[in-house]
Structures are given as structure tokens and as C-alpha cells.
N, C-alpha and C positions, 0 to 999 in steps of 0.2 A: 654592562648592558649589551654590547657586542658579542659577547659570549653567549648569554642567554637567546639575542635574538637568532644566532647562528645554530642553537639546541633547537630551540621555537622550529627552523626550518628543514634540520632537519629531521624531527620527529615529523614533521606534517610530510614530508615527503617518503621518508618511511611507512606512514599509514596508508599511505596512496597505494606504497608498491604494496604491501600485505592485501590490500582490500581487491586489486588487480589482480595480484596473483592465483588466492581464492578463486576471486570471480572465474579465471582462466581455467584453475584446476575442475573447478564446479561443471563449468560448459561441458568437459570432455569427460566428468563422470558421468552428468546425467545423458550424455549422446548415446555414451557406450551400455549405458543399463538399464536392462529390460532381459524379456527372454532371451533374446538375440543377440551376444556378443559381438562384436570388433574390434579389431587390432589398432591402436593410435594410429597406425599408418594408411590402414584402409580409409580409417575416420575421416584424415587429411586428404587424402586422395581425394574422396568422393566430393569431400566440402571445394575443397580448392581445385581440382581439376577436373571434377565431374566426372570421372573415371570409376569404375570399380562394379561389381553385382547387384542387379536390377533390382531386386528383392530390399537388399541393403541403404542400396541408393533413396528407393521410395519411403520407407524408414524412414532414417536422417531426415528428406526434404521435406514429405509432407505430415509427418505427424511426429517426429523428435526435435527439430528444428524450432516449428513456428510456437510449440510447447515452451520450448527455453526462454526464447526471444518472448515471449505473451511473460514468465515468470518474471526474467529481466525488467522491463519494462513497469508491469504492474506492482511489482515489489518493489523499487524504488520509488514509485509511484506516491504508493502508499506510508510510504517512510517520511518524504518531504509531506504531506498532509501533516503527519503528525506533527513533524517538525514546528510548521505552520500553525498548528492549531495549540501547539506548548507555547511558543511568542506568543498568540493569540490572550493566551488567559494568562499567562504566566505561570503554569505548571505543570511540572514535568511529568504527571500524570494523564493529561489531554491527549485524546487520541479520536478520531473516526470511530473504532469500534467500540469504545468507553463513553463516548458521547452520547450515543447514539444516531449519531446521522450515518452510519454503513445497515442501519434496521432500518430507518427510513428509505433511505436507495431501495433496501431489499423488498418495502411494503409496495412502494408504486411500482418498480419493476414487475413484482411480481402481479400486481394488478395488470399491468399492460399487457403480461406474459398473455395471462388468462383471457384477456377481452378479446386479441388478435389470434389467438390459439385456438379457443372455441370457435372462430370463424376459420378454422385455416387459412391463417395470413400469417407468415414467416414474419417474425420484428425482423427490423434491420439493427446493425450495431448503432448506427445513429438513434435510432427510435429510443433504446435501451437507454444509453447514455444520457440523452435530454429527459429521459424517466426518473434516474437514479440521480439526475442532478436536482430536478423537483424537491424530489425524496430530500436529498440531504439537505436541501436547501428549509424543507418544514421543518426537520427536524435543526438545524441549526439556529431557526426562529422561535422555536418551544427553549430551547439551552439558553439563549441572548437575553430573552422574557426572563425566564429562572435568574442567570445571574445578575442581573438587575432587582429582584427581589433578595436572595441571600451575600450574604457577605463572608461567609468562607466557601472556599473552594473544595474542600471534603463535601459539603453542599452540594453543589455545583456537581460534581463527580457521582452523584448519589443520585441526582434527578435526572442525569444523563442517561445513568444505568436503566432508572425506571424509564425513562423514554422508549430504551431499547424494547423494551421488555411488553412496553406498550406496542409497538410495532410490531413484534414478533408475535403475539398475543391474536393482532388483527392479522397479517399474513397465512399464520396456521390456519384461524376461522375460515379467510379465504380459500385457502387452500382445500379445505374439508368439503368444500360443494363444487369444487372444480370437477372437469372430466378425467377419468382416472390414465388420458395419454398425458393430458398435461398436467396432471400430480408429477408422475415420472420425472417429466422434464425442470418442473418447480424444485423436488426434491432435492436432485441431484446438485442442481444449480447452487438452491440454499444453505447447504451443506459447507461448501465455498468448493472450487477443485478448477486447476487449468489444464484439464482435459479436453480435449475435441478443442483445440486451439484451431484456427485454419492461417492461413498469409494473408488473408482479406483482413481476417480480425487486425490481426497485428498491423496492417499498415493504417487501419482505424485507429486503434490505440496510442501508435506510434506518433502520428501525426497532432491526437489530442495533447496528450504526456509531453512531446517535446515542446510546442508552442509554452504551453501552463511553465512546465522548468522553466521556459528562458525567460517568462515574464517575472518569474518568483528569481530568479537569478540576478535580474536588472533590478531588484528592489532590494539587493543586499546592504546597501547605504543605508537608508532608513530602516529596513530589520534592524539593523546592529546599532542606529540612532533609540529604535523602541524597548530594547532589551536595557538602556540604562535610564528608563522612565518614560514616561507622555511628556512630561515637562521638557525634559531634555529635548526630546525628540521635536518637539515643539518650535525650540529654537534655534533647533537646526535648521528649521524650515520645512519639516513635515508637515504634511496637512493631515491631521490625524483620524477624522470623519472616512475620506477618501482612500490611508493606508489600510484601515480596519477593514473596511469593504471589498478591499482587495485581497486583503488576506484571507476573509470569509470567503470568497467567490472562489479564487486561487486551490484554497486546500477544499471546497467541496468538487469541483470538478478532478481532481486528481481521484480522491477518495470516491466519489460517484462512477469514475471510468474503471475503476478499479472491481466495483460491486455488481455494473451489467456485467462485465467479461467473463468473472472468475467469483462472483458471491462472495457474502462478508467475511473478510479474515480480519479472524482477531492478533492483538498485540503487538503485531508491527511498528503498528504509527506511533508506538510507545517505546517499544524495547527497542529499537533501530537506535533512531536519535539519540536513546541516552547513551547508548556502548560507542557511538561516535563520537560524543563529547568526549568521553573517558579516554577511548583511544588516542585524539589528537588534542585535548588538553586544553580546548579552547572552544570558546562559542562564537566566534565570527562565523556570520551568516557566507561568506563567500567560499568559505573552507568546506562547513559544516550541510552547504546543500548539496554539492556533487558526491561529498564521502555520504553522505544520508542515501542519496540514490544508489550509489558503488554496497554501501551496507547492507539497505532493502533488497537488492538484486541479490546478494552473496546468501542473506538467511530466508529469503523465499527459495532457493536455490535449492537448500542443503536442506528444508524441512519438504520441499515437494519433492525430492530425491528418497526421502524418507520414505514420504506420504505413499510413494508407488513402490518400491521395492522392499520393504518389512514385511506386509503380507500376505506382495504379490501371491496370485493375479486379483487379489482384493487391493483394493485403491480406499487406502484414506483419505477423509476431508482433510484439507490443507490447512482450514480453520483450527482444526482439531488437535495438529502435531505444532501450528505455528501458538498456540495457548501454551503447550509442553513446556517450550523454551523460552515462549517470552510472558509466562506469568510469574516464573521466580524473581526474574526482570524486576517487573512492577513490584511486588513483595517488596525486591531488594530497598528500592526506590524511595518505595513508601517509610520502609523501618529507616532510613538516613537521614530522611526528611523529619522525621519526629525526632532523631536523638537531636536536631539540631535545631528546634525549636526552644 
């Protein structure tokens, strides 16, 4: 037993360093790439001693920088949601963008967009935020409703979709009579993409995101009480009305912060968490939320590194390349879960 728990430690400390290490290499690809090359040394310079060509420097701090840090941030974001909303239903197929509640974010947002638009009035990232939390919040009330009528969760997964599909149905409509400055700006947005990042956004984000992690962090006890039943968890001393609610609230503000900043990206909050599990081999919540964020941040990383430099100066939706690699994911997921039925 001593033996296995001393493997147990250190694979999970091994995952940590792989996911760090990525994470590090990722930073100083995506700094360095773009039209504009730099040398790792100038990189460090300018980061750490403010030093180095004006041109460069402005680069780096205000549009390569808060870019990373906005992906960091909302990619891990989005990973714990999923996370959160797999405990939630119990499959590993749940996700924000499979549910539908990242089209809900996108259907008020984008109402709001338009209401303060056509009056030119600038939303604020707060405004955004409490829109898309609305958002997901209706749409996480239409799912709740559903699973309470069906009893399998391919169900569940199905009405989810059609949710989306409802919202995105009425957004477009929306969109069709809007004014054609703020189509542009709807567009681009809906597409999903963390371009035009600024350091206001980010310290907005940052401050949402960090709070939500440490509340979903201090409920690891009871996470890992509910994953071996309600009953269990019951008498451990969960209060299970109160943890549910939490968890609901929890992963739609993650996933809502996630759809004003940067519009809906699919498959993360799916494919994240399961390659974490795999990776460290175990489902405790206390392991599995910080690798979940360390995860989300590495493959937003390396699909928005994609999304811009494939082919530049054309910029892919982030949506679009983060489906590429995390729909085989799901595939996979799905075909494991059936032989094991």
C-alpha cells in the first residue's frame, strides 16, 4: 500500500510538472509569434526589466500580454465549469457548450450588446458578465426542468443541444435587424476569439475567476463526498439542496465570465477534465481542480496559438480550432462509455 501510495504521488506530481512546463513553454511561444519576431532574451528583458525597443515593448505589454493572460485565465475557467457541471449530472459528457448554457450567455449578451450599442453606450465588462450570467443561468433552468422529466442522460445531452440551438436561432434573428456597426462587433464576438484583450478586461476576469476557483476549491470535501453518491454524501453531512446550488451558480459564472470576454467556445469544459483525469489517474476534486485550470490554460493556449498563426493575418475563431481537438475527445468518451455499458 506504501508503495502504490508513493506511485499515486508521484505521478500526480509529475502531472503538475508536464502541465507547468507546457504551460511555460506555451507563454513564450505565443509572446514570440506573430509578424514580429523576438529573441527569448529580449522576451525576458522587456518582461522582467522593462528594458529593450519601444515598438517591441508596446507589443508584449499591451496587446501580446493581456491576450495570454485573458486565454490563461478563461481557459482554465472554462475547464473547471465543465468539471463542475460533469459532478453535477454525473457525466462526463456535461459541459457549458453541450448544454447549452454558453448560447444562453451569448443570446442576452448579445441582446445587451445591441440595446446599449444602438444608443452608443460602451457595455462595461461588469454589464457583460451579469448578462451572460442571466444567460446561463435561463438556460441552466430549461436543462434542470428537462432532467427532471427524462431519465437517461443521452436525454439530457440532446435537449441540451437543442437549447443551444434555440438560442442561437433567436441571436442570429437578433442579430439580422441590428445596425450593421454592431453586426461587426456581434460577429466577431460570437464567433468566440480573445483578441482585442486589454489589462482592464483581465483584471475584471481575474478577479471574477479567482474568487469562483477558491470557493469551488474550498468545496473539495463535499465534491468528492458527491461523486460516491447523494446518499453517501448525505451522511457525511452534506447538505445536498445547498451543495447543488452551489455547484449550479459556481460553474455558470465561470462559464458566463468566460462567454462576455471571449464568446462561446466549444469543448473545453468537456475535453479538459477528461485528459486530466487520465493524466493523473484519479478523480479527487482537490487534485483535479487546479490540474483542470493548469489543463484549460495549456489547450486554450496551444489552439488560440493555432487560431492566429495558421493563416495569419487571417485569425481563426478559437471556437472553431478548440472543436478540432476536443470533439475526437468526446467521440472518444462516448464510444468507452457504451463498450462499458
Amino acid at each position: 500500500m506504501e508503495d502504490k501510495g508513493r506511485r499515486n504521488h508521484a505521478r500526480y506530481w509529475f502531472s503538475f510538472l508536464i502541465l507547468l512546463a507546457l504551460l511555460v513553454f506555451l507563454i513564450i511561444w505565443n509572446i514570440n509569434a506573430g509578424s514580429i519576431h523576438m529573441s527569448v532574451q529580449e522576451i525576458f528583458r522587456i518582461i522582467f526589466r522593462h528594458q529593450g525597443d519601444e515598438t517591441f515593448y508596446n507589443i508584449i505589454w499591451e496587446i501580446r500580454l493581456p491576450r495570454i493572460l485573458s486565454v490563461i485565465i478563461l481557459g482554465g475557467a472554462l475547464s473547471v465549469s465543465g468539471f463542475l457541471l460533469q459532478t453535477f449530472f454525473g457525466n462526463p459528457i456535461a459541459g457549458p457548450f453541450v448544454l447549452g448554457i454558453s448560447s444562453g450567455a451569448k443570446l442576452v449578451v448579445s441582446l445587451v450588446m445591441i440595446f446599449f450599442l444602438s444608443r452608443s453606450v460602451v457595455v462595461s465588462s461588469a454589464a457583460m458578465i451579469i448578462a451572460a450570467f442571466v444567460g446561463s443561468m435561463i438556460s441552466m433552468g430549461f436543462v434542470l426542468l428537462v432532467s427532471k422529466k427524462v431519465n437517461k442522460m443521452s436525454m439530457l445531452v440532446i435537449s441540451g443541444v437543442m437549447i443551444g440551438y434555440i438560442c442561437s436561432a433567436i441571436t442570429d434573428f437578433v442579430v439580422t435587424f441590428a445596425d450593421d456597426s454592431n453586426i461587426v462587433n456581434l460577429h466577431n464576438w460570437s464567433l468566440g476569439s480573445f483578441s482585442g484583450m486589454s489589462w482592464d478586461n483581465v483584471k475584471v476576469m481575474a478577479g471574477v475567476v479567482v474568487i469562483a476557483l477558491g470557493l469551488t476549491f474550498l468545496m473539495s470535501k463535499p465534491i468528492s463526498a458527491y461523486q460516491l453518491g447523494e446518499a453517501y454524501a448525505q451522511n457525511m453531512g452534506v447538505n445536498i439542496k445547498l451543495f447543488r446550488v452551489a455547484l449550479i451558480l459556481l460553474s455558470s459564472v465561470l462559464s458566463a465570465c468566460v462567454t462576455a470576454f471571449a464568446g462561446p467556445i466549444s469543448f473545453v469544459g468537456i475535453a479538459v477534465p477528461h485528459l486530466v483525469k487520465n493524466l493523473l489517474k484519479t478523480s479527487k476534486p482537490i487534485l483535479v481542480i487546479p490540474a483542470c485550470f493548469l489543463g484549460g490554460a495549456v489547450f486554450c493556449l496551444f489552439c488560440d496559438l493555432i487560431a492566429r498563426t495558421v493563416f495569419a493575418p487571417t485569425e481563426l475563431s478559437i471556437s472553431s480550432v478548440t472543436a478540432v481537438f476536443g470533439a475526437p475527445v468526446v467521440i472518444y468518451i462516448m464510444i468507452r462509455k457504451q463498450r462499458q455499458v
